[in-house]
N, C-alpha and C positions, 0 to 999 in steps of 0.2 A: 504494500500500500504506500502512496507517495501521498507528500504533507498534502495536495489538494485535495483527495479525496479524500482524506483524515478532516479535514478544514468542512467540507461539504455536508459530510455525515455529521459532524459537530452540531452545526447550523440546523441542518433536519431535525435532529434531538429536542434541539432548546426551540425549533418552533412547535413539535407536536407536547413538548412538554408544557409550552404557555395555551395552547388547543384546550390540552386537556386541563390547566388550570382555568379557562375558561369555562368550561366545563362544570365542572367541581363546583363554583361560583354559582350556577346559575342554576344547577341541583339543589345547590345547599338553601339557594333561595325560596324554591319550590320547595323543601321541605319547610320550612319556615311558615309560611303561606299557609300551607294545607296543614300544619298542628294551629295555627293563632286559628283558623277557620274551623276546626275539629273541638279544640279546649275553651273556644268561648262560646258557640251558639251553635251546638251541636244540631237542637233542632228547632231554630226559634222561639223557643219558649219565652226562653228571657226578651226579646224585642217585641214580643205579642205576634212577629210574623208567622210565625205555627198557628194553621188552623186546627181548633178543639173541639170536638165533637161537646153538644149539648150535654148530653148525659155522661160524660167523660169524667171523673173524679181529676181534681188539682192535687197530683200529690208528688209533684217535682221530680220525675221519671224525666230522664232523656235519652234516645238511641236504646 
């Protein structure tokens, strides 16, 4: 192997390495997202946007 394709391979590395730190970033966002989405208002209850059935007992059940 000569230094430019040592130099070229280098380069390929650190761009799929910032890819997949891109990556990572925008996973880690979406996971973020869908627990604040899951651990606050699983089913509406708390906003009043869950429909309740009339004869339906209030007894703080969600999911």
């Amino acid at each position: 192997m000569d230094m430019q394709s040592v130099s070229e391979a280098m380069v390929e590395d650190s761009t799929e390495v910032e890819e997949l730190k891109e990556q990572v970033d925008e996973l880690r966002k979406l996971v973020h997202t869908l627990l604040n989405v899951i651990c606050e208002e699983p089913d509406g209850v708390h906003s009043g946007a869950a429909p309740i059935p009339a004869d339906a007992p209030r007894i703080g059940l969600c999911m």
